[in-house]
mmCIF entry with sequence, helices, sheets and N, C-alpha, C, O atoms, coordinates in Angstrom:
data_MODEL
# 
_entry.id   MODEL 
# 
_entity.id                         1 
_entity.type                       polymer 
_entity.pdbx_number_of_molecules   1 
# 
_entity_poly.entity_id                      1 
_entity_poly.type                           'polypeptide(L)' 
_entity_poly.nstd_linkage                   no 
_entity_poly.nstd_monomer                   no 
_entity_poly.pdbx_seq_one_letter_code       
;(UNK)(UNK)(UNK)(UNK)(UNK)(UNK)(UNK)(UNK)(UNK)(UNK)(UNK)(UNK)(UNK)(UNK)(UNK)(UNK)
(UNK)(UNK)(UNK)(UNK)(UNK)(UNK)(UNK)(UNK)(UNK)(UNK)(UNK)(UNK)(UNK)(UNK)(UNK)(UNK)
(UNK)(UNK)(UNK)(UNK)(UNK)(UNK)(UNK)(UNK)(UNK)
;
_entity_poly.pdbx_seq_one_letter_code_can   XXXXXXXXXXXXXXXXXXXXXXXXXXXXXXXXXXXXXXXXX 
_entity_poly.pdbx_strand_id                 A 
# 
loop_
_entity_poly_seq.entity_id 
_entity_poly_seq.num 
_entity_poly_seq.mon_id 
_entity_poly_seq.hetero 
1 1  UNK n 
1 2  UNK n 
1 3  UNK n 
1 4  UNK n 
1 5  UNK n 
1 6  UNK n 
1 7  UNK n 
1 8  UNK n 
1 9  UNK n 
1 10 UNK n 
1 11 UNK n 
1 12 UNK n 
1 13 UNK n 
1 14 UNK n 
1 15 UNK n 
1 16 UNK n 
1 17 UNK n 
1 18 UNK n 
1 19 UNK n 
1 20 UNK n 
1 21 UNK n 
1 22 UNK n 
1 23 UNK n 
1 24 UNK n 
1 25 UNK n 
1 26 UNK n 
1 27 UNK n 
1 28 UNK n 
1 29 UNK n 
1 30 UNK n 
1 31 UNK n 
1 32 UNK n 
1 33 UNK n 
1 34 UNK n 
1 35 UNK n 
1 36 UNK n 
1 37 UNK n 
1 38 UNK n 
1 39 UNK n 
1 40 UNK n 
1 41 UNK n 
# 
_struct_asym.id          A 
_struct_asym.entity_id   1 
# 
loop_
_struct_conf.conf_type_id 
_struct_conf.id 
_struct_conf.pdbx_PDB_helix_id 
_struct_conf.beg_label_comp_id 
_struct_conf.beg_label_asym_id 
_struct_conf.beg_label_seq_id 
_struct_conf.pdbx_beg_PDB_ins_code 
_struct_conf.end_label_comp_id 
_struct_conf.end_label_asym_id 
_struct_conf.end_label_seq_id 
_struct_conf.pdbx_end_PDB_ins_code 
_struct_conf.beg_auth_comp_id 
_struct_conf.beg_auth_asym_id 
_struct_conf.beg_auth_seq_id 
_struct_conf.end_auth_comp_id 
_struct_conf.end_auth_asym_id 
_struct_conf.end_auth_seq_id 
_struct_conf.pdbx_PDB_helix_class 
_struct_conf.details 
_struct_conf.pdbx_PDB_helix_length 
HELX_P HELX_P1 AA1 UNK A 3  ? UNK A 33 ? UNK A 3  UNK A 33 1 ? 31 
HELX_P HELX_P2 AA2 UNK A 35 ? UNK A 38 ? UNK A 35 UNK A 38 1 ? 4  
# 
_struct_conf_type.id          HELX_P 
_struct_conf_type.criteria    ? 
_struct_conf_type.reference   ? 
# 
loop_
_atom_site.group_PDB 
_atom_site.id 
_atom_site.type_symbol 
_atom_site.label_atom_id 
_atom_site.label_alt_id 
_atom_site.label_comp_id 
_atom_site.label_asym_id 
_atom_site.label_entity_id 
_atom_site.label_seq_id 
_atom_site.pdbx_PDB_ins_code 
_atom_site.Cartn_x 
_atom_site.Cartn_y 
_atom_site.Cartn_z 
_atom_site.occupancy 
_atom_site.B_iso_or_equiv 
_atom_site.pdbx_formal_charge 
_atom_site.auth_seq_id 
_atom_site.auth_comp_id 
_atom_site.auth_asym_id 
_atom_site.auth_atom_id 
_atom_site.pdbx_PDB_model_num 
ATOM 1   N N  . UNK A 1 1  ? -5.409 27.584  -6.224 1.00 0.00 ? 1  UNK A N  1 
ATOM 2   C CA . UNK A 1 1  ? -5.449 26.695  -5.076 1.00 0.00 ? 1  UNK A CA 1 
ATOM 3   C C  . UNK A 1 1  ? -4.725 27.402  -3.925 1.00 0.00 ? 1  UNK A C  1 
ATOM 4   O O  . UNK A 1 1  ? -3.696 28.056  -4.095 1.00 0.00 ? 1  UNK A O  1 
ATOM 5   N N  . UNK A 1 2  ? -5.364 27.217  -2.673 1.00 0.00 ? 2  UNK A N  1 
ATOM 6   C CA . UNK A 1 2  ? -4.925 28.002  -1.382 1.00 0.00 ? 2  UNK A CA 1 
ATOM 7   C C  . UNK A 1 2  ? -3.750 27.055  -1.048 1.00 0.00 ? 2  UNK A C  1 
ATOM 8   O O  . UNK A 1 2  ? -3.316 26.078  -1.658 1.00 0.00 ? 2  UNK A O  1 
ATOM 9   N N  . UNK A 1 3  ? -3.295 27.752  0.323  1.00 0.00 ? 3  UNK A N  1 
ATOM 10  C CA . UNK A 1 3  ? -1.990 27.171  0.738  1.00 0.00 ? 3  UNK A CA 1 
ATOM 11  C C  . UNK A 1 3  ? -2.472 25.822  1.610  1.00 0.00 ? 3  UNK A C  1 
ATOM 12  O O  . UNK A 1 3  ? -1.939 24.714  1.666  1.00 0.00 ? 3  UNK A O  1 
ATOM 13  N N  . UNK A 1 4  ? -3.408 26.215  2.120  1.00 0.00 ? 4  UNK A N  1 
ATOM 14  C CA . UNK A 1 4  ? -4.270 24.629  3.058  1.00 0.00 ? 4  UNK A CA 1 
ATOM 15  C C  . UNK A 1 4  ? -4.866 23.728  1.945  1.00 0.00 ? 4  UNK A C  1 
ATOM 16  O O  . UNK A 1 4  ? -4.915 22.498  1.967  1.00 0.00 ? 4  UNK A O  1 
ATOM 17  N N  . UNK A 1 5  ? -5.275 24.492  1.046  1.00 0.00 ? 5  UNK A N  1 
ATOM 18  C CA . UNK A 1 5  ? -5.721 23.401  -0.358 1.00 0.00 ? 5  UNK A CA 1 
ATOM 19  C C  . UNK A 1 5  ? -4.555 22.627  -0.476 1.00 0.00 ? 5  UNK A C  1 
ATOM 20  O O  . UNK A 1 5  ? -4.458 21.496  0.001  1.00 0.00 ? 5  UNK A O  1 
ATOM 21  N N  . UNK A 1 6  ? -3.578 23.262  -1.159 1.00 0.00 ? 6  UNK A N  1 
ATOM 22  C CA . UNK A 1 6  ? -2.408 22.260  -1.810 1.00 0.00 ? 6  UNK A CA 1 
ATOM 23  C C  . UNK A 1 6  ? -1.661 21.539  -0.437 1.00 0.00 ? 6  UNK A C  1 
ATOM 24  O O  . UNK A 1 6  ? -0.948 20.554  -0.633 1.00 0.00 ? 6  UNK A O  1 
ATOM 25  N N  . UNK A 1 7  ? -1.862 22.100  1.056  1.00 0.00 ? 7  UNK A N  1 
ATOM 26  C CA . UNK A 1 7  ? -0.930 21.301  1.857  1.00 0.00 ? 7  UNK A CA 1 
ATOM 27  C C  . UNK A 1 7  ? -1.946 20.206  1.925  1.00 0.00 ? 7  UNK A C  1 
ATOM 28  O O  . UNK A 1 7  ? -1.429 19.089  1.974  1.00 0.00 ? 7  UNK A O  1 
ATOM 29  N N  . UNK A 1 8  ? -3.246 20.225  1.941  1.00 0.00 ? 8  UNK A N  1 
ATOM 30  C CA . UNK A 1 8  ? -4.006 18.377  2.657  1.00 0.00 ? 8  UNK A CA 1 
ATOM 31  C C  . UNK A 1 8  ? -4.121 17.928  1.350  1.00 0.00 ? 8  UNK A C  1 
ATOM 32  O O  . UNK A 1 8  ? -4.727 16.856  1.324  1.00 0.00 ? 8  UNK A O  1 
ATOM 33  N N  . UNK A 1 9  ? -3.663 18.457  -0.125 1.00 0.00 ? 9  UNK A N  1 
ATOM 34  C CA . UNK A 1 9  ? -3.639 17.339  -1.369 1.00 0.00 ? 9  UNK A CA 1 
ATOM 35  C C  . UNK A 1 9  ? -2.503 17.001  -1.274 1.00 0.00 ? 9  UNK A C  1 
ATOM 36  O O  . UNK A 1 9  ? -2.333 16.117  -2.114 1.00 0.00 ? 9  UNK A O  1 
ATOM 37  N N  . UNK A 1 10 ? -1.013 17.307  -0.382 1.00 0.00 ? 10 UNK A N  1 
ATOM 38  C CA . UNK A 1 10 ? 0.327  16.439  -0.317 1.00 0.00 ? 10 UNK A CA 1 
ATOM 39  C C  . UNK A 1 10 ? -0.033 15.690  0.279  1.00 0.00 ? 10 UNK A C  1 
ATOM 40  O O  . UNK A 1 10 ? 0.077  14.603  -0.288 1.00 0.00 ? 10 UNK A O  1 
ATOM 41  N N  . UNK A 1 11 ? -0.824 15.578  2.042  1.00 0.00 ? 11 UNK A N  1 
ATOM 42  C CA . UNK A 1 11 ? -1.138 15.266  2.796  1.00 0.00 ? 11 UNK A CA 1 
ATOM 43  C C  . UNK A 1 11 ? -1.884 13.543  2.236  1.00 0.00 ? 11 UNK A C  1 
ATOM 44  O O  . UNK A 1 11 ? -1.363 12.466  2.526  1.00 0.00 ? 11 UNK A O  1 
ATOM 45  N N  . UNK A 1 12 ? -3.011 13.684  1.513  1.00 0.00 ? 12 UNK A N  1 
ATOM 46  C CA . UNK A 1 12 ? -3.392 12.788  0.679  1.00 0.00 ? 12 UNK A CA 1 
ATOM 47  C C  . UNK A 1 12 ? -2.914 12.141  0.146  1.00 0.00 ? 12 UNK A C  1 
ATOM 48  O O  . UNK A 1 12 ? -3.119 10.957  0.416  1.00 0.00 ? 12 UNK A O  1 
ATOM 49  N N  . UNK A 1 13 ? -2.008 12.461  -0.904 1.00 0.00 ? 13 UNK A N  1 
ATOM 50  C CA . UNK A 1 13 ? -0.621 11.897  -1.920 1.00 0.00 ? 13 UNK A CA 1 
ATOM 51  C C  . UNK A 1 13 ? -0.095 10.945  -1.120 1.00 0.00 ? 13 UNK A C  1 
ATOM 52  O O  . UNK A 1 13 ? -0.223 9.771   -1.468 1.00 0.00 ? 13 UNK A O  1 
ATOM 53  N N  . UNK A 1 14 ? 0.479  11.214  -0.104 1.00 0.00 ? 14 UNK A N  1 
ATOM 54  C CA . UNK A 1 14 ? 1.782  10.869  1.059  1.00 0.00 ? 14 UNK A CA 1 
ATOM 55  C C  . UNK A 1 14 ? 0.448  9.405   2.059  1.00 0.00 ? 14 UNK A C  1 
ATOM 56  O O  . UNK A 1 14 ? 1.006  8.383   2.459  1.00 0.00 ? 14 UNK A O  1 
ATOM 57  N N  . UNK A 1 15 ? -0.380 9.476   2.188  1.00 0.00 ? 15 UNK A N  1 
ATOM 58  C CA . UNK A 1 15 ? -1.473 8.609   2.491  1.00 0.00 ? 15 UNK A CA 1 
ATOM 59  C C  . UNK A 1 15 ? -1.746 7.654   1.798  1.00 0.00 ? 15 UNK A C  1 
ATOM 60  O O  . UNK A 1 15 ? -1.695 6.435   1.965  1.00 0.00 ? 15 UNK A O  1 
ATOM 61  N N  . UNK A 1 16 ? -2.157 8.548   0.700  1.00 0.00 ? 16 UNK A N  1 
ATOM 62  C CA . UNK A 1 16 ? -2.610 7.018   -0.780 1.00 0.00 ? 16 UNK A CA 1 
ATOM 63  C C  . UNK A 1 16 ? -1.274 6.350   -1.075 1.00 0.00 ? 16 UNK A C  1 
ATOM 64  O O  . UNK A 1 16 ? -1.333 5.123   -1.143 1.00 0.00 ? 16 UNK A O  1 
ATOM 65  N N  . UNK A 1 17 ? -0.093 6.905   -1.261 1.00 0.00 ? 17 UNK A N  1 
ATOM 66  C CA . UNK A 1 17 ? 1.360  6.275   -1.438 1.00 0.00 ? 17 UNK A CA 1 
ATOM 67  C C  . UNK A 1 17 ? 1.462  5.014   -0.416 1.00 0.00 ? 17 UNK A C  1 
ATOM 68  O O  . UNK A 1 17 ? 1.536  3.824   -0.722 1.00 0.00 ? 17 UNK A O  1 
ATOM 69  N N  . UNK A 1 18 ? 1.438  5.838   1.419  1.00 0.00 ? 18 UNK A N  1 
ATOM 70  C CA . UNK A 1 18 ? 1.608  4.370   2.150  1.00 0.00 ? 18 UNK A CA 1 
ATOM 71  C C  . UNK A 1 18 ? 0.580  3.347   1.746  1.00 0.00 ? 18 UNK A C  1 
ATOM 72  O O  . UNK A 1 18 ? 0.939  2.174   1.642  1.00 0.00 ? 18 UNK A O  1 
ATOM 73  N N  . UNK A 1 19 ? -0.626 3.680   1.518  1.00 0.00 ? 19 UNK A N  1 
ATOM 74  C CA . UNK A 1 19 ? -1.847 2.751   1.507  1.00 0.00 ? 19 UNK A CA 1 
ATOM 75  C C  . UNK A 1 19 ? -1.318 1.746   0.152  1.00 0.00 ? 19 UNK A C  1 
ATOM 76  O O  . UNK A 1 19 ? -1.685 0.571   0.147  1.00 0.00 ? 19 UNK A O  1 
ATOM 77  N N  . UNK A 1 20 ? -0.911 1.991   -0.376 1.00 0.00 ? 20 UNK A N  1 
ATOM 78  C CA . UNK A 1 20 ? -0.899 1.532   -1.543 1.00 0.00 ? 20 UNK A CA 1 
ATOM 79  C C  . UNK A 1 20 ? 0.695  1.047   -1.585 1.00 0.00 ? 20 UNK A C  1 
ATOM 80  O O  . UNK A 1 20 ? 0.979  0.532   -2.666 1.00 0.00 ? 20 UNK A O  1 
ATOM 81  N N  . UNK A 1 21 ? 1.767  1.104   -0.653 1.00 0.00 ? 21 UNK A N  1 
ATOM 82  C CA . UNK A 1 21 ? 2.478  0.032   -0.150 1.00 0.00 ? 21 UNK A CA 1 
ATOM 83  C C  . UNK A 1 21 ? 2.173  -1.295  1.021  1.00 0.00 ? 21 UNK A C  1 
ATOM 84  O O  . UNK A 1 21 ? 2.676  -2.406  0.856  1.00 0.00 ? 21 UNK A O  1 
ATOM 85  N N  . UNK A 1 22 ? 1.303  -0.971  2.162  1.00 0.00 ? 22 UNK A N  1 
ATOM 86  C CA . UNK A 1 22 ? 0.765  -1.682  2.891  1.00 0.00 ? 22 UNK A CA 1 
ATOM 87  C C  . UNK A 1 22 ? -0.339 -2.560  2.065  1.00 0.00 ? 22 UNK A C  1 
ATOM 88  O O  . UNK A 1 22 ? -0.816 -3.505  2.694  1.00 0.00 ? 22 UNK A O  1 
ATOM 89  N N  . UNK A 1 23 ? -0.749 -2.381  0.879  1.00 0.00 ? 23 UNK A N  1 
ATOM 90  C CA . UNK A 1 23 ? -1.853 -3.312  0.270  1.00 0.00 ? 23 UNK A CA 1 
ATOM 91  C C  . UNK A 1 23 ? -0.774 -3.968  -0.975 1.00 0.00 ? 23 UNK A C  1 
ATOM 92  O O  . UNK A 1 23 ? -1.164 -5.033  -1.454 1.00 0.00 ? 23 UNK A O  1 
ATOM 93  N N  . UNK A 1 24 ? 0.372  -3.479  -1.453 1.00 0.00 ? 24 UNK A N  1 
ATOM 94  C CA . UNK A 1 24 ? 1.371  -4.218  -1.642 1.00 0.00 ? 24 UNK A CA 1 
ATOM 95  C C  . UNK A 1 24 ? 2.237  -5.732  -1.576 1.00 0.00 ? 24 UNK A C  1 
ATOM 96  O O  . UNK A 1 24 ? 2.611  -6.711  -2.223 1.00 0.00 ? 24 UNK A O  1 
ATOM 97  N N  . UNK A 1 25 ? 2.219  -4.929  0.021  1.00 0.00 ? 25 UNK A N  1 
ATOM 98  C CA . UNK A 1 25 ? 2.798  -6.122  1.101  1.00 0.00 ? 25 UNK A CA 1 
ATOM 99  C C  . UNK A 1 25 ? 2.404  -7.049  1.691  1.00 0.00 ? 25 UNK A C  1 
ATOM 100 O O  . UNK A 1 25 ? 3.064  -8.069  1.891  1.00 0.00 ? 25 UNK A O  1 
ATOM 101 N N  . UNK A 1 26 ? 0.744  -6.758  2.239  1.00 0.00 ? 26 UNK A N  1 
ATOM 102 C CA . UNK A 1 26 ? -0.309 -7.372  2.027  1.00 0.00 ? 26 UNK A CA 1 
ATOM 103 C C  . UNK A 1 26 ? -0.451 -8.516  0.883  1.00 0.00 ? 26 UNK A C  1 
ATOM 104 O O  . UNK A 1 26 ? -0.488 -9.683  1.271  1.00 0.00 ? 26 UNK A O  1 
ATOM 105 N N  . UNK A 1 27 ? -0.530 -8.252  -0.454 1.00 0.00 ? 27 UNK A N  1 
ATOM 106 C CA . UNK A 1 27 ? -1.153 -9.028  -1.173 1.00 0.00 ? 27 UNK A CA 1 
ATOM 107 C C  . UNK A 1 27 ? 0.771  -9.979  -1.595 1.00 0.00 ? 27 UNK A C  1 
ATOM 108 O O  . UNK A 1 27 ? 0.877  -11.202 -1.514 1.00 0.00 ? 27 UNK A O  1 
ATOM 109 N N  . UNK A 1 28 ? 1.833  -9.172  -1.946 1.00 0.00 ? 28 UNK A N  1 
ATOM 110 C CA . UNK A 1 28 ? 2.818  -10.488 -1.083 1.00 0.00 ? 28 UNK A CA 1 
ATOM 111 C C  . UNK A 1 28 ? 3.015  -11.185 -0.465 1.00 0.00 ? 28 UNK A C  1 
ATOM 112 O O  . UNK A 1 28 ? 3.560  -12.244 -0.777 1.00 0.00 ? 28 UNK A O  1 
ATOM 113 N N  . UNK A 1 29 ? 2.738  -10.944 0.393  1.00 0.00 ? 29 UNK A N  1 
ATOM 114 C CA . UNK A 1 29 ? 2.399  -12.112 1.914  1.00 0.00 ? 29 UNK A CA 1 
ATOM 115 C C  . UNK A 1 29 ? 1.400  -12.779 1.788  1.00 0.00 ? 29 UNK A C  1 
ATOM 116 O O  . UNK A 1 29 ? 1.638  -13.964 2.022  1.00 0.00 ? 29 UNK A O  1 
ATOM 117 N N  . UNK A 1 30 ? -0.203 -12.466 1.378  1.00 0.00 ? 30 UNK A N  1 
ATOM 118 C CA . UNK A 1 30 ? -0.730 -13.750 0.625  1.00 0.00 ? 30 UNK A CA 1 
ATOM 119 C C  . UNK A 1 30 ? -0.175 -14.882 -0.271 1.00 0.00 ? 30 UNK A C  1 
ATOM 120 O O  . UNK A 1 30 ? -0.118 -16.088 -0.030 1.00 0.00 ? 30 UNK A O  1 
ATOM 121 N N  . UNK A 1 31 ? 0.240  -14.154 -1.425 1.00 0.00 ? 31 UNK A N  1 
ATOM 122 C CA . UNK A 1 31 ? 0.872  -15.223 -2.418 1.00 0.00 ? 31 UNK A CA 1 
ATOM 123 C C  . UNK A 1 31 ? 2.080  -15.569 -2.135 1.00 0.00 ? 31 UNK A C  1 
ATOM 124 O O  . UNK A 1 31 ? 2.627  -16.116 -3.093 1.00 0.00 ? 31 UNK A O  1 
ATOM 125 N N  . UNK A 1 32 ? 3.152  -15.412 -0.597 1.00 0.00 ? 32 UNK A N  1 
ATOM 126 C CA . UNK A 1 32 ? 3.534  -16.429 0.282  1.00 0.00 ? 32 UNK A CA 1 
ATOM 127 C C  . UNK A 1 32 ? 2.909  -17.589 0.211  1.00 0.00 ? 32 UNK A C  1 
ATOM 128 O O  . UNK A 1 32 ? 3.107  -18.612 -0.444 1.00 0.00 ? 32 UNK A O  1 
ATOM 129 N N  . UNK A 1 33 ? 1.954  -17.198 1.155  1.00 0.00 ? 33 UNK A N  1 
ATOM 130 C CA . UNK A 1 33 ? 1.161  -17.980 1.646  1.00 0.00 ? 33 UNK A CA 1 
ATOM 131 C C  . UNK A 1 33 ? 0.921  -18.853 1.015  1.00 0.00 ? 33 UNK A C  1 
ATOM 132 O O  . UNK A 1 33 ? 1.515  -19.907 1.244  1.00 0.00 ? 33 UNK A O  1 
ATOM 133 N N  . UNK A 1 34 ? -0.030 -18.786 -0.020 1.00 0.00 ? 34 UNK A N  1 
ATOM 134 C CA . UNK A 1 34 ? -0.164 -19.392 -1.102 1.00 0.00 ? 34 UNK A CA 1 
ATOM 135 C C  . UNK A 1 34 ? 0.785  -20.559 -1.605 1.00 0.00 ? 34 UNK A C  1 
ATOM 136 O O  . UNK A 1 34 ? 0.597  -21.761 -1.795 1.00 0.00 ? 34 UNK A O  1 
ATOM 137 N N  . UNK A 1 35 ? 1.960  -19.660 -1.755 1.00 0.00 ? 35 UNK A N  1 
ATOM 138 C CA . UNK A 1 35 ? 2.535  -21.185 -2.113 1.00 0.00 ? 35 UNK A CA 1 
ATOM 139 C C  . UNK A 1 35 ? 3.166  -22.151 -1.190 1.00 0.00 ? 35 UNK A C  1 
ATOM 140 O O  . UNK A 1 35 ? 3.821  -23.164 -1.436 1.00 0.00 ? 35 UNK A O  1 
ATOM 141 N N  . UNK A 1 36 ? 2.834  -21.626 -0.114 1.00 0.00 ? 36 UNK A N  1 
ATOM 142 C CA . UNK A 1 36 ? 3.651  -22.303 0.915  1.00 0.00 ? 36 UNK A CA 1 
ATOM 143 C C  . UNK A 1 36 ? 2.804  -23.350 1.300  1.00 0.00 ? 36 UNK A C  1 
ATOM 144 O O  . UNK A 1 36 ? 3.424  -24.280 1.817  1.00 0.00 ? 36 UNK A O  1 
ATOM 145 N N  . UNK A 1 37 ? 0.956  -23.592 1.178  1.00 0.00 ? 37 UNK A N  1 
ATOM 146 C CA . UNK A 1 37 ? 0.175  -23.912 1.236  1.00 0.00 ? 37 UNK A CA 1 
ATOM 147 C C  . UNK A 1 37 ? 0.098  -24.694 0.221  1.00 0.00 ? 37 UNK A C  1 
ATOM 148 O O  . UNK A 1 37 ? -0.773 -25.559 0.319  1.00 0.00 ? 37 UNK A O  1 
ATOM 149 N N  . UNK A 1 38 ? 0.863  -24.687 -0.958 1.00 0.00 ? 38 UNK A N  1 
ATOM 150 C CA . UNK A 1 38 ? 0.643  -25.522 -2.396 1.00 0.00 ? 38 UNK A CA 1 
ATOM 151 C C  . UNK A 1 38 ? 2.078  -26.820 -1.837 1.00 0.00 ? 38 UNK A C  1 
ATOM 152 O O  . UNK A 1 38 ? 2.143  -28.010 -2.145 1.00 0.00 ? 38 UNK A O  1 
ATOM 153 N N  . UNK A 1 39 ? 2.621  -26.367 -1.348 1.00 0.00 ? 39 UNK A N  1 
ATOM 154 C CA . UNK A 1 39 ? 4.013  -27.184 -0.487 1.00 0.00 ? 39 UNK A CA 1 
ATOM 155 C C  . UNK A 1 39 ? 5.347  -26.951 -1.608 1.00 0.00 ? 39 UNK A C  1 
ATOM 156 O O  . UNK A 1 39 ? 6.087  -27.889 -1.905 1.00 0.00 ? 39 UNK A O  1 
ATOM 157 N N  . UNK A 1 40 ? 5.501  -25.715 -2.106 1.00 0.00 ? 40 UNK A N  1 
ATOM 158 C CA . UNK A 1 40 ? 6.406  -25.547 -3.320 1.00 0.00 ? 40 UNK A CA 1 
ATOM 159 C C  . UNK A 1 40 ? 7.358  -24.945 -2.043 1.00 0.00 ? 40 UNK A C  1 
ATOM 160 O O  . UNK A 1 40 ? 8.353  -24.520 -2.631 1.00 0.00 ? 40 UNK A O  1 
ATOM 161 N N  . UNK A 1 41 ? 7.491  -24.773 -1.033 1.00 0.00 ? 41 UNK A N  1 
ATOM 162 C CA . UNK A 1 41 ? 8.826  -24.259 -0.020 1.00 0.00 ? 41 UNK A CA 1 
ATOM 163 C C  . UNK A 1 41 ? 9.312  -25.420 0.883  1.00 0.00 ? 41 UNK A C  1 
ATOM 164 O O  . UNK A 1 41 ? 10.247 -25.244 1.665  1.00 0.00 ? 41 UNK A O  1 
# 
């Protein structure tokens, strides 16, 4: 693997990582929602 190969597969890594905290936080803040909507707050 070249040096531009392995730098845009960190590049990726470091992408899919945030993505996959923002769809996290996302789906927390639904099931907020959720119960806040059920009147359990």
């Amino acid at each position: 693997m070249d040096t531009d190969a392995a730098k845009e597969l960190e590049e990726l890594r470091e992408q899919n990582a945030r993505l996959k905290r923002l769809l996290a936080d996302a789906e927390l803040e639904k099931d907020a929602l959720r119960e806040i909507a059920k009147g359990k707050w």
